[in-house]
N, C-alpha and C positions, 0 to 999 in steps of 0.2 A: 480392853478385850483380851489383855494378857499375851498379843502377839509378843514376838522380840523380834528384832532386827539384829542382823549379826552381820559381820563382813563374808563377803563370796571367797569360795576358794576353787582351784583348777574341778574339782570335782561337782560344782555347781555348772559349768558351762554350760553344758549340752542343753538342760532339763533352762534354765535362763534362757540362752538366745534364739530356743522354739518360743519361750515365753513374749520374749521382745519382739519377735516375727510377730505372733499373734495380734500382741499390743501395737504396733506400729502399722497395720498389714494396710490403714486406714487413712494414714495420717499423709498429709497434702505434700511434703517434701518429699515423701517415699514413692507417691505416686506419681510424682513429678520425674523421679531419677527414673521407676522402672514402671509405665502405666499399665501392662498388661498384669492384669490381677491375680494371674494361676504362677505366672512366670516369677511377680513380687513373693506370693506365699511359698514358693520356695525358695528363693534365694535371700530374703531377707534372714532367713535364722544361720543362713551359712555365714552372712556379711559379719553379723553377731560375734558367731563364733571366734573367727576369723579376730576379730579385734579382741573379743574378750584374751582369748590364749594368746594373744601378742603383745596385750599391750594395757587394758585395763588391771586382769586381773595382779598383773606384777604389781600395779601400783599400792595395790594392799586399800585403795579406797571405796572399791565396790561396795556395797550392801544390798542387801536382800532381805525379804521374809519367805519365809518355806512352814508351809503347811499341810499335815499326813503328807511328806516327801516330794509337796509340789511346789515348784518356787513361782509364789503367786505375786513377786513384784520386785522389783529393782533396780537400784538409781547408780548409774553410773558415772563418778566422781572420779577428778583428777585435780592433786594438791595443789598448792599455788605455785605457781614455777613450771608446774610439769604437765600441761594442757596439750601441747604440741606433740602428735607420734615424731617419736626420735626416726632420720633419717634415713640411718640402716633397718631400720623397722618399718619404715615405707617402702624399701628397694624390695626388701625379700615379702612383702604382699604383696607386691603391683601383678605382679603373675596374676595371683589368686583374682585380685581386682578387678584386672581386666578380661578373665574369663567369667567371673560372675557377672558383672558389667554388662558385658557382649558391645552390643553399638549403641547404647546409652550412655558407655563409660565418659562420651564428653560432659554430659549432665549431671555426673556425678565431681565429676573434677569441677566446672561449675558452683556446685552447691558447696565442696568443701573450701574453695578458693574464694567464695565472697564472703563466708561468714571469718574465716581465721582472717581478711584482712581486716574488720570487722572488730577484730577478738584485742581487748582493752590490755593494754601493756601491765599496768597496777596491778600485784601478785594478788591472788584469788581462788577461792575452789572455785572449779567448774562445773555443774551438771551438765554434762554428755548428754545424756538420755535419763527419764524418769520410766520405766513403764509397768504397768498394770494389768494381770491379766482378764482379758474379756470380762472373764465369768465373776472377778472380783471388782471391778470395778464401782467407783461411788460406794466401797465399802471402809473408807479411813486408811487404808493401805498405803496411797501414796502421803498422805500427810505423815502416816508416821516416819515412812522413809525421810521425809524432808526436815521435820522434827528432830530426827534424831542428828543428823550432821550442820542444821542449822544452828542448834542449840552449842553444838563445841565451836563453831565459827562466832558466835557470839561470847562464849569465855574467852577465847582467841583474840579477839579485840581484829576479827579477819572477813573481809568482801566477801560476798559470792556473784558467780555470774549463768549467765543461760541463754540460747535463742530458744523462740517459740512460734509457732503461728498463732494468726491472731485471737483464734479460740478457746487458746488456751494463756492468751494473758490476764483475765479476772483469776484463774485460780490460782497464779503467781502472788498475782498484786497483794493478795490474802496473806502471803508469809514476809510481806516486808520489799518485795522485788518492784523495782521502780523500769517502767519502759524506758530507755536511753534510744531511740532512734527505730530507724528502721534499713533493714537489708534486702535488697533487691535480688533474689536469683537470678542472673542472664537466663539468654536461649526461653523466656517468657514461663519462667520458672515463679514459684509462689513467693511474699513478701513473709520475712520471719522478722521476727521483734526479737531485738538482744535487749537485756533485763538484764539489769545491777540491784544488788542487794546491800546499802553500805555497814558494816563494820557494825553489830547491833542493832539489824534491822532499824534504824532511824531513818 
């Protein structure tokens, strides 16, 4: 279709973490941290932001596609070794955190404390997040995203890794990602599937 995929840079933020607000506004973990529906659609594109300028974008691993100036998808990767926010990077957000948060914020330490115990020692990319916007979706968008950095993990002779709900593990299982287990949210939070990819899709 002649899209490209390109890496994100600080100047994508804004116009991306409304994107991933939108794309997420649905999804069963999100509404598990924050279930009031008006209160999620705004605060999920702040969460975004928030990591992207902290913490994704340095890593140089983000990509995106932008189309007529709109960024209509984007998967947020982080290289093998560098999965974890560094811990001065966690002190100077938890402000932010836990005013976005409000008094959900135990549910959200919850969700990120079951799946990083969770999170496989063996160095790996990690998809963060894949998302799609609304209006693009089931249009090829997210495969190309996953195409494109699958493809160098496989010259790489390198894993990938991801959790999921379980909806969305057949369109995993399609690029090679095999189910390894399942994680249990406390506080009667949803079940996600962590998915390995090994070294060549094999």
């Amino acid at each position: 279709m002649g899209t490209a995929v390109r890496t994100a840079t600080e100047d994508d933020i804004a116009k991306l973490a409304v994107m991933l607000g939108r794309a997420f506004q649905d999804d069963p973990v999100a509404r598990f941290i924050e279930p009031d529906d008006d209160r999620r659609r705004r605060v999920l594109p702040r969460i975004y932001a928030m990591q992207l300028r902290g913490f994704f974008i340095g890593q140089g691993a983000t990509e995106v596609i932008v189309l007529d100036g709109t960024v209509k998808a984007g998967a947020l990767w982080n290289p093998p070794g560098r999965w974890r926010t560094p811990a001065p990077t966690q002190i100077r957000q938890f402000p932010t955190v836990l005013r976005l948060a409000g008094r959900n914020i135990g549910r959200l330490v919850s969700v990120f404390g079951a799946v990083e115990k969770a999170h496989p020692a063996e160095p790996h990319w990690y998809l963060a997040e894949l998302g799609t916007a609304p209006d693009s979706q089931r249009t090829g968008l997210g495969r190309l995203l996953l195409n494109s950095r699958l493809a160098r993990c496989d010259v790489a002779g390198e894993p990938a890794y991801l959790e999921t709900p379980e909806v969305n593990v057949p369109y995993y299982e399609r690029f090679g990602f095999q189910v390894k287990g399942e994680i249990s949210i406390p506080r009667g939070g949803p079940t996600v599937y962590p998915m390995w990819r090994p070294a060549g899709g094999a």
